[in-house]
C-alpha positions in Angstrom: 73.0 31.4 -18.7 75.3 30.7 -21.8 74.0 27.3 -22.1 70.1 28.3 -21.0 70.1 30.1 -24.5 71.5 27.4 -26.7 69.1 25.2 -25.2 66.5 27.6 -25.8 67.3 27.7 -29.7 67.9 24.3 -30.5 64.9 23.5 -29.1 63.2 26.2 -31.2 64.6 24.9 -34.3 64.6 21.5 -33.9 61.2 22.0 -33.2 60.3 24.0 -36.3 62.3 21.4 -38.2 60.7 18.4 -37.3 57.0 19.7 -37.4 58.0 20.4 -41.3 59.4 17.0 -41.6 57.3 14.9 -39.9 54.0 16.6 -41.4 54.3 14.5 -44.7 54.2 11.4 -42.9 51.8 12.5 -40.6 49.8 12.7 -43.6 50.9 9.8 -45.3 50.1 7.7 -42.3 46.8 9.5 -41.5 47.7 10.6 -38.3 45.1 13.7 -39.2 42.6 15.6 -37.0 39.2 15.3 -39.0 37.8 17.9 -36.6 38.8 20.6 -39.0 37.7 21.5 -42.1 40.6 20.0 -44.3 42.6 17.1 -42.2 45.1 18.7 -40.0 48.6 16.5 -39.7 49.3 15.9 -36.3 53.1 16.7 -36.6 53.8 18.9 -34.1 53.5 16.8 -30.6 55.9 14.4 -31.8 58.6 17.2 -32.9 58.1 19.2 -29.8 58.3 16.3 -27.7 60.9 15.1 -29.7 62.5 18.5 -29.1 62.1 19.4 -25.6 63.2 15.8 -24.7 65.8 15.5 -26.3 67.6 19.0 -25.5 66.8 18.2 -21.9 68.1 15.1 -21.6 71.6 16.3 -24.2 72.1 18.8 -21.7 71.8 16.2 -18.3 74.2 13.9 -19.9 76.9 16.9 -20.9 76.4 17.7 -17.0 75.8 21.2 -18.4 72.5 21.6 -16.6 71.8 18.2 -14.3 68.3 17.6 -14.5 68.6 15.8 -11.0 66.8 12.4 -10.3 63.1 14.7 -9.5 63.1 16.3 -12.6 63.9 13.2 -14.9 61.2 11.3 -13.2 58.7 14.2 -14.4 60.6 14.1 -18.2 59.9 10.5 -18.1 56.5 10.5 -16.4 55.6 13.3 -19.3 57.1 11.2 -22.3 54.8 8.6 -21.2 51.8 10.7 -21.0 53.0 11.9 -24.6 53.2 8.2 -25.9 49.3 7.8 -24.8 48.8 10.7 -26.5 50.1 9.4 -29.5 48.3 6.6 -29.2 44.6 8.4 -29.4 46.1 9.9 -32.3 46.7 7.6 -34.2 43.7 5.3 -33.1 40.8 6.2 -31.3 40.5 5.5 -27.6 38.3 5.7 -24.7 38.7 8.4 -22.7 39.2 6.6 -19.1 42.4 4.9 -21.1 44.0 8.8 -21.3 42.8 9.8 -17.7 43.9 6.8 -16.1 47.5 6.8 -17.8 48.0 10.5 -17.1 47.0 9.9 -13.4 49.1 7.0 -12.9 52.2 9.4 -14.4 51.1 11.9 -11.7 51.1 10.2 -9.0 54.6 9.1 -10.0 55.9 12.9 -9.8 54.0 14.5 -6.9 56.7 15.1 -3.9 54.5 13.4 -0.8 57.4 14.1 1.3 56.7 17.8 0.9 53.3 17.8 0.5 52.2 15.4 2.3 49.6 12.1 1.0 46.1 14.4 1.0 47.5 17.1 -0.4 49.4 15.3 -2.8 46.7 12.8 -4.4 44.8 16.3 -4.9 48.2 17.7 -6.6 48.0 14.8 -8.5 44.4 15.2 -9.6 45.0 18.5 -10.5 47.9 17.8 -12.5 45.6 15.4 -14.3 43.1 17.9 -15.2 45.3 20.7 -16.4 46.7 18.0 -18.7 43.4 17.0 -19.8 42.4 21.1 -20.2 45.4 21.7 -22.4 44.0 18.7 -24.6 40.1 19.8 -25.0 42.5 23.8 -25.2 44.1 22.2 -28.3 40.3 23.9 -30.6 42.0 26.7 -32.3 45.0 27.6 -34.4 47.9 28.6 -32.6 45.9 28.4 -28.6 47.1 25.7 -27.1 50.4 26.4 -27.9 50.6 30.0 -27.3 49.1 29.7 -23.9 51.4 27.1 -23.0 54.5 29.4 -24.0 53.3 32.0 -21.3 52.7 29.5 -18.7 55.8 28.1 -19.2 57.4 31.0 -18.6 55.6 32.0 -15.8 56.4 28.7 -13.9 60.0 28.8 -15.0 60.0 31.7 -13.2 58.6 30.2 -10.1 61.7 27.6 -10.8 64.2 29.8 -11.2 62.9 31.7 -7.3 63.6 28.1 -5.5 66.7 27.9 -7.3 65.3 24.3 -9.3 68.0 25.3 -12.0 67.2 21.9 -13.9 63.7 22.5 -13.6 63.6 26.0 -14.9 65.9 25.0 -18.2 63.2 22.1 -18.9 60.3 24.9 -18.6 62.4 27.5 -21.2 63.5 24.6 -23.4 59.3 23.5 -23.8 58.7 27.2 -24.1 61.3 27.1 -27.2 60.2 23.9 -28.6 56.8 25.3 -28.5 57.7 28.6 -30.0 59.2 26.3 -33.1 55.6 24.4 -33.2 54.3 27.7 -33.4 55.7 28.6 -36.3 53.7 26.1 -38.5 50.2 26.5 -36.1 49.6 29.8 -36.4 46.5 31.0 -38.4 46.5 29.3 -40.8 47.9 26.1 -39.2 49.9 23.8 -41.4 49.8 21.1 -38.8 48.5 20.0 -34.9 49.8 19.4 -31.5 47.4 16.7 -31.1 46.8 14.7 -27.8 50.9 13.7 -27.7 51.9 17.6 -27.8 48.9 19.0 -25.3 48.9 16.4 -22.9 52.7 16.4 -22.6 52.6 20.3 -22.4 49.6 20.1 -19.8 51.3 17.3 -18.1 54.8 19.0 -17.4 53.8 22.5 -16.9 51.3 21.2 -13.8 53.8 18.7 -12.6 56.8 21.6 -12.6 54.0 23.7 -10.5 53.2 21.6 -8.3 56.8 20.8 -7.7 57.6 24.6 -7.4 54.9 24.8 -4.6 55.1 21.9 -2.5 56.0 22.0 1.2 54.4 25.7 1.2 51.3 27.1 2.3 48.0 25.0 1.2 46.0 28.0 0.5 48.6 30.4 -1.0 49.8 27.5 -3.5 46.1 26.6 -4.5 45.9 30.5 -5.7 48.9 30.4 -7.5 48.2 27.0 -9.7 45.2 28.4 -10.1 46.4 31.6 -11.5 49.1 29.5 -13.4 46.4 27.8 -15.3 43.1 30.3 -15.2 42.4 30.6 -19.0 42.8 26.3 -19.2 40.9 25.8 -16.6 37.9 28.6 -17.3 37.7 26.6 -20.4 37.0 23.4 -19.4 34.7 25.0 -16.4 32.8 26.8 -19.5 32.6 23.8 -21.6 31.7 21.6 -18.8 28.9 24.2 -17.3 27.7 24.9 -21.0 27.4 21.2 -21.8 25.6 19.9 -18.6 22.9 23.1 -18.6 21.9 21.9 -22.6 21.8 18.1 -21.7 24.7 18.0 -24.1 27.2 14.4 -24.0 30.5 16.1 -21.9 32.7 14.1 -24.1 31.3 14.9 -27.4 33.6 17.5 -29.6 31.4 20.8 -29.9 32.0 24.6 -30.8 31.5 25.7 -27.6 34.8 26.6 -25.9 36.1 29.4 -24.9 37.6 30.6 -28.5 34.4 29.5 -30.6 32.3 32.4 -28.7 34.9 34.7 -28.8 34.8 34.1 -33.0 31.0 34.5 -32.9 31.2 37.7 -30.9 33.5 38.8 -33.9 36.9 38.2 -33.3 39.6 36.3 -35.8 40.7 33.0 -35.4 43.9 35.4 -34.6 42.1 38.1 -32.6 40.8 35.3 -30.2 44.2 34.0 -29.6 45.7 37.0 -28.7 43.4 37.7 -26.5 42.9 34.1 -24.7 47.1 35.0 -24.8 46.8 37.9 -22.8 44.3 36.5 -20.3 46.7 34.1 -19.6 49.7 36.5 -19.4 47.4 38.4 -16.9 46.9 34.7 -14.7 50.7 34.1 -15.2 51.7 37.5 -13.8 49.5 37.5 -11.2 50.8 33.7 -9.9 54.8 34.9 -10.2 53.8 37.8 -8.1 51.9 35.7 -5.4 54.7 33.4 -5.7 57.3 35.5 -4.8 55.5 37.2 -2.0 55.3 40.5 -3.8 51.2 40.7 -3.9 48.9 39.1 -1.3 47.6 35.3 -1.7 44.4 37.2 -2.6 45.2 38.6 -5.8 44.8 35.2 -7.3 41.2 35.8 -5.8 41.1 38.6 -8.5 42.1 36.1 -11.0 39.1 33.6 -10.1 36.8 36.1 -10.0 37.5 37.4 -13.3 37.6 34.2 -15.0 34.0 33.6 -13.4 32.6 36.4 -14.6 34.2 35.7 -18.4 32.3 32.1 -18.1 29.4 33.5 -16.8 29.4 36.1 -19.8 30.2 33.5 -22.3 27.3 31.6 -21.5 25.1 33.4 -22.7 27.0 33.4 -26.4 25.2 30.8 -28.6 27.6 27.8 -29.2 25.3 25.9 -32.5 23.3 28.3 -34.7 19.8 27.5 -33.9 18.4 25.5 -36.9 16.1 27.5 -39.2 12.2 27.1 -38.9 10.8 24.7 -41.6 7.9 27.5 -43.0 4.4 25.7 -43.6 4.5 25.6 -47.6 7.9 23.6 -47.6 6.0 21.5 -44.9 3.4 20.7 -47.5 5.9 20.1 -50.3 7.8 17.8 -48.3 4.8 15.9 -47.7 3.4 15.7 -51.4 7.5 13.9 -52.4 6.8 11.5 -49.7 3.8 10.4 -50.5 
């Protein structure tokens, strides 16, 4: 317990440190995301990796909190996945090289044993796809990270019920390290998680899930990753329905997720946060509960159905401001300069 919160604030402040530090050379380098209206220094995935790495494995070598040989496959399996990240950072990639390096990594981590091969490559697909949700999450100041605090807590919990001791420290230390990311990534953000920090986040908080869940009921642990993950994956469902319905390119960066229409329904860049944060505290509750048999399987149904009917509401918000009509005298004007 002692050690649990020492973890927990190193991680915190190494994290916080390093964001400060490494943002200069971020910018230096341009390791930037253009996206936003001034270049954001992608700093922060590299110190919270940095951070939650490094606490985890400090703590394995002391033998104060073994990791044991499942866990450290995932820490390695999710450096990996950070150092692809890094790598569309710093250079642009195509996106089959992120998907296929993050699904190799998860199929690394899944426990077939318990789960079984069917089951497990669709573990593993969904582990890919919360890692990639986190990612495309990563459109506001202070989201991605926030949301991935309360999962991790909610699937450190989950940890802690099966007694996965090393598991659970791994999910509170990235809960820490993210809290220190935070503190520079809040409204206005100072500097990005980028596609090192989301995937890695994405990447271990589906992984540690999965792991929490295997070898139990198919249709119970479906409802609870689900839960886990609702506001990440009601995103990308939003995004993905809202892109396919205007002939839009699904790849091609637009303001159309699920922060964007909260903002032009009138919220802050802080307001929308906060909310997307309690949605997600709502999920996370609801999959604990599930989890340790104090609700029904079927309150995760709850969960699905509201994060339907929040897509299905969203929809109908305008993503692009409609362009304005040329009127018939600028028309003519335009035709007299043109010859």
């Amino acid at each position: 317990m002692l050690y649990g919160i020492l973890a927990a604030t190193s991680a915190l402040l190494l994290a916080a440190v390093l964001t400060a530090v490494l943002r200069a050379a971020a910018l230096r380098l341009g390791i930037v995301d253009r996206r936003w209206r001034r270049p954001m220094p992608l700093s922060g995935g590299v110190a919270m990796v940095t951070a939650t790495c490094g606490v985890a494995v400090v703590g394995d070598w002391r033998g104060v909190t073994p990791l044991g040989p499942e866990v450290g496959r995932l820490l390695v399996a999710g450096a990996g996945v950070a150092l692809l990240g890094l790598v569309a950072d710093v250079r642009r990639v195509k996106a089959r090289f992120l998907v296929g390096g993050t699904a190799v990594a998860a199929a690394c981590v899944v426990p077939y044993e318990e789960t079984g091969v069917a089951a497990g490559l669709l573990a593993a697909g969904w582990i890919v796809f919360v890692a990639l949700g986190f990612k495309a999450l990563d459109h506001a100041d202070g989201l991605a990270g926030t949301v991935g605090v309360v999962t991790a807590f909610g699937a450190g919990a989950c940890a802690a019920a099966e007694v996965m001791d090393g598991l659970a420290v791994l999910l509170s230390v990235l809960a820490a390290a993210l809290t220190g990311f935070l503190m520079h990534n809040w409204h206005p953000a100072r500097a990005g998680l980028g596609a090192c920090g989301s995937l890695f986040t994405g990447f271990v908080l589906a992984s540690a899930a999965v792991t929490t869940r295997a070898g139990q009921e198919l249709g119970s642990g479906a409802g609870v990753l689900f839960a886990l993950t609702a506001v990440v994956s009601a995103d990308v469902v939003l995004v993905v329905l809202a892109r396919g319905l205007s002939g839009r390119p699904l790849l091609r960066a637009a303001p159309d997720h699920l922060a964007h229409r909260l903002r032009r329904l009138g919220l802050t860049v802080q307001g929308a946060c906060v909310v997307l944060g309690a949605a997600a505290f709502g999920g996370v509750l609801v999959g604990v509960l599930v989890h340790l048999g104090w609700i029904a399987a079927t309150g995760a149904l709850w969960v699905a159905g509201g994060a339907l009917v929040v897509v299905l509401a969203l929809l109908r918000v305008k993503a692009h401001s409609a362009p304005r009509p040329v009127s018939t005298q600028v028309r003519a004007q335009l035709r007299v300069r043109n010859g």
